[in-house]
Phi, psi and omega in degrees: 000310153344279186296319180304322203267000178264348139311321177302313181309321187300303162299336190265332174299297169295291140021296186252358147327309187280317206280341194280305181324338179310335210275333210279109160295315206304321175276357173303127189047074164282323152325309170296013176254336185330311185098145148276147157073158166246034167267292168344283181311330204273322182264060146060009190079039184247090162208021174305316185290304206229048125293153197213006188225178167346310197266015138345293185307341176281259225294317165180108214312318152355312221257026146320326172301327178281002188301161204257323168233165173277335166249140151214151177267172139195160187210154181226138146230099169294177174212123178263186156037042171058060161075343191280345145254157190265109142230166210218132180230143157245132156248148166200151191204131174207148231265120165278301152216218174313322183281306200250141190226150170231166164236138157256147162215143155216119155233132193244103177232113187220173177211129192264150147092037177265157198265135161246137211240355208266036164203021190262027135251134206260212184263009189238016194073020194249150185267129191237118166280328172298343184268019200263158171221167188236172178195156203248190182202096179194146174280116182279141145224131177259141197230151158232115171266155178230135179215147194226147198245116160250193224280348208270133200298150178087358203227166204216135135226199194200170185188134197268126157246141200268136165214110166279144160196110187239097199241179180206098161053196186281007196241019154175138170216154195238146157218138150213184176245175150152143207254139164258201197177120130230187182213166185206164209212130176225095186239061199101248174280335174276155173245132172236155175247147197176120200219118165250116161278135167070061188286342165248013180067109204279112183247148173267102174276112179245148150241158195226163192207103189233167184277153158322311172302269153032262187295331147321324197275312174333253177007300177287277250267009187069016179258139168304154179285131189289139163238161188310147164180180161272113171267136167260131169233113226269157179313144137249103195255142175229155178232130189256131149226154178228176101209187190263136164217139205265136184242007156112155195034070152064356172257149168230145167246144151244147184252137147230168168237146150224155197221080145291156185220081160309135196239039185235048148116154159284138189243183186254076194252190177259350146234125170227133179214163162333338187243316194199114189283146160216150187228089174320131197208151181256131178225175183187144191210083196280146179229136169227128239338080202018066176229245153347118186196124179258144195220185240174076190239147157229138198216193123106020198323116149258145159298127164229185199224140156248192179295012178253353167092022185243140183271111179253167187251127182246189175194147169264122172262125199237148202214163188167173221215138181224146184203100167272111171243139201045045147084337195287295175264137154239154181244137157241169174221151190198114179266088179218172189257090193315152161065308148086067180201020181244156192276356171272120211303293209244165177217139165305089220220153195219159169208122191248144162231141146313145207198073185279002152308342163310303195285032193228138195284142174291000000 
């Protein structure tokens, strides 16, 4: 018995870490900070203001009215931790008519294929390696977006409905909801922007579901037993500005800003106070007659202390590259440190979006 429970134990390090972190709302569905696309990423996440294709629907349903085809597709793939978790995205979006657009997104971050090790012993002490079994731990989001053109010219707004699902193996699972909002503002050469996320504060319903061994181990181990409960994740607002400038023979450049403002609490942002922090970030996107675009971000302002015990400001510089062909395809790229929780300073990250009006005769 001894021993099977030092399997338990074994399992719990990895295990109850993840189930206890449930609780911290402030960090609840962090997935969902990540970023889209790697045109998105190379520009530090500045895209409130000007976005204008299929990943709208993420950064900010508004600017879904501007796609560029009446279908566009897209799909993204990462690797965290040297590949043992995934994340993974699909969008697909299209033009109702002149005015109204709708969007689906799933996005998905998990790490599949972990051993559960609490049966590789049997009741008579032998160790049976055919009894380890595996379970995945990972998050789901469904995103349905709505976008709308209203009557004053230029101006847009949209809106997100949330459907979370989030699990660990057969030992706990979540469903929750939860709503967005933007606008987005176009007036000559300038964009203006504006994204409320989680406008109602996005709750996580969890349960959990362990064996009396199990809840045995809690127990020897001095941990409390998880209960059933709600996480909540509280608003975030953010403000987008851009604009576009033609420098002639078909090259343009465009700069934006963005300003989240988190409302959970003090963060290590480049402005901080108890109630809401903010944190600024830069992109910039040279183009030539949108076929070609080299992009730029700068993000992550944090305070630090370095090793001489003096406080500096560092920032993430993130850089990529875009190529759009026949109006149809675009491939992007982006040398940025996703997340900025992985031990390799930068990752490599690619994305395609789709123009599915090509396959439809003219």
């Amino acid at each position: 018995m001894k021993v099977n429970k030092l399997a338990y134990i074994l399992f719990l390090v990895l295990g109850t870490s993840s189930l206890m972190l449930k609780s911290q709302s402030k960090y609840s569905n962090e997935f969902l900070h990540l970023g889209v696309s790697a045109k998105g990423l190379s520009l530090a996440n500045t895209q409130v203001a000007m976005v204008d294709d299929v990943s709208a629907a993420y950064w900010n349903p508004a600017g879904l009215v501007h796609l560029k085809q009446k279908y566009q597709f897209a799909l993204m793939h990462a690797a965290y931790f040297a590949g043992i978790a995934n994340y993974d995205y699909a969008g697909l979006a299209f033009r109702l008519d002149d005015k109204q657009s709708l969007g689906i997104t799933a996005i998905r971050f998990g790490v599949d294929g972990i051993p559960n090790t609490t049966q590789l012993i049997d009741n008579q002490g032998n160790i049976n390696y055919d009894r380890i079994s595996y379970f995945s731990a990972a998050d789901w989001a469904f995103l349905l977006s709505y976008a709308r053109k209203l009557p004053l010219e230029g101006l847009s707004i949209g809106m997100n409905f949330k459907l979370i699902h989030r699990y660990i193996g057969s030992f706990a699972r979540a469903w929750g909801f939860g709503l967005d909002a933007g606008l987005q503002y176009h007036i000559e050469k300038w964009r203006i922007g504006f994204m409320a996320r989680d406008i109602t504060s996005t709750f996580n319903a969890w349960s959990y579901h362990l064996s009396d061994d199990m809840k045995d181990v809690f127990i020897a181990t001095g941990n409390e037993l998880p209960e059933n409960g709600l996480e909540l994740t509280l608003p975030r607002l953010s403000l987008g500005f851009g604009r576009d400038f033609e420098l002639g023979k078909g090259f343009t450049v465009m700069t934006t800003l963005d300003i989240d403002c988190p409302f959970d609490g003090k963060r290590n942002a480049l402005i901080s106070s108890n109630v809401i922090s903010l944190d600024p970030h830069l992109g910039i996107d040279f183009a030539y007659k949108d076929i070609v675009h080299l992009r730029a971000g700068v993000g992550n302002l944090q305070k630090e202390i370095n090793i001489d015990g003096k406080k500096i400001t560092t920032c993430q510089i993130n850089v990529g590259v875009g190529l759009t062909i026949k109006k149809m395809l675009t491939i992007d790229y982006a040398l940025t440190d996703l997340g900025d929780v992985s031990v390799a300073l930068y990752s490599h990250i690619f994305s395609l979006s789709l123009g599915l009006d090509a396959f439809k005769k003219q």
